[in-house]
N, C-alpha and C positions, 0 to 999 in steps of 0.2 A: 286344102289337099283333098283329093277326090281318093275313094275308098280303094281301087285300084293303083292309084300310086302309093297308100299306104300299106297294101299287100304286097306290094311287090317289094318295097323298102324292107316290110318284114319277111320277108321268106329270103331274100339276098341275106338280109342279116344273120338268120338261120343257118342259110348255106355257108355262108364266109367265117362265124365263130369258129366252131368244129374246124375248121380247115387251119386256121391262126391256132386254135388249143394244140393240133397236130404236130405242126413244124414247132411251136414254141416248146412243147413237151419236155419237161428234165427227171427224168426218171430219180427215184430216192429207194432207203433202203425198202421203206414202208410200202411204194408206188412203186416196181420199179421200170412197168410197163404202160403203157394208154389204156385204158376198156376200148372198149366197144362200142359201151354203152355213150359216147360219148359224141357219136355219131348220129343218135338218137333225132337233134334239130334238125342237123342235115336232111333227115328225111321229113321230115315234116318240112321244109325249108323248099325240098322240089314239090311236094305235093300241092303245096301254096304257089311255086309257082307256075306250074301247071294249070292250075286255077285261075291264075290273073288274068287271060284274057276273055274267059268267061264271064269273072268281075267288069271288064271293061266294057264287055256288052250287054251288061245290069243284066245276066241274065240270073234268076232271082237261086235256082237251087244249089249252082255251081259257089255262088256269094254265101251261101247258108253256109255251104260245105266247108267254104275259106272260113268264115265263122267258128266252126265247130271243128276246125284244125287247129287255127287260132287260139281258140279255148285251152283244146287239150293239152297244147304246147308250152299255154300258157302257165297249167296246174303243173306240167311235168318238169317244166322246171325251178320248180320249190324244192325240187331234192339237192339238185346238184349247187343250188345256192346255199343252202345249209349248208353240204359238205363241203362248200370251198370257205365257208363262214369258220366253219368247227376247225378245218386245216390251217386260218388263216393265209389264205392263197390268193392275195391280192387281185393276180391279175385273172383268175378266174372267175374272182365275185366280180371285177369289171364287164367280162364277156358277158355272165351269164344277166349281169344288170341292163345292158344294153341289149340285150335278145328278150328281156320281162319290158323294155321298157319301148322297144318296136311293138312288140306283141301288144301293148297295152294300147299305143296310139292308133294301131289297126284296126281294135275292135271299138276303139273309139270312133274312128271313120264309118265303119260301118253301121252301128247302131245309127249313128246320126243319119246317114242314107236311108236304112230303115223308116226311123220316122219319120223324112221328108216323105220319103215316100209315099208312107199313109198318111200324111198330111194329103197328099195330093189328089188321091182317091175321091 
């Protein structure tokens, strides 16, 4: 998989969570509306892909940037993974495991590009 189809798998992924949390949403006594914050991927999820054609044409600051969305995306959802841990909310430790676990293969693609790269040097 080239680093670009791994961004772009993860930023779709980003975008499409959030939107499936949306519609599937069941409000409770405790919950009994969506956040906001929930939407959070979402945006990182365009701004990655926004980026992907940049990626595609190795152009090195645009790829840092996917990088370092990547990253942040990556820390920022530790929270919502706990809280769907502590709520036992199945299907939301699902979401939020498969948006940790795109995020993870992406910056796996990338670092590897990196080094090739400087390999190549």
């Amino acid at each position: 998989m080239r680093p670009y189809q791994a961004n772009l798998l993860n930023s779709l992924t980003l975008i499409l969570m959030p939107i499936w949390a949306y519609f599937s949403f069941v409000g409770s006594e405790d919950k009994p509306e969506l956040s906001i914050t929930a939407f959070i991927p979402l945006i990182f999820g365009i701004i990655l892909l926004l980026c992907n054609w940049g990626v595609k044409k190795e152009n090195k600051i645009i790829a840092h940037i996917a990088v370092l969305v990547t990253f942040i995306a990556l820390i920022g959802l530790t929270m919502p993974l706990k809280s769907a841990i502590a709520d036992e909310r199945n299907l939301s430790i699902l979401r939020v495991l498969i948006m940790i676990s795109t995020g993870l293969i992406s910056l796996f693609y990338f670092i590897k590009s990196f080094i090739q790269a400087r390999k190549n040097k």
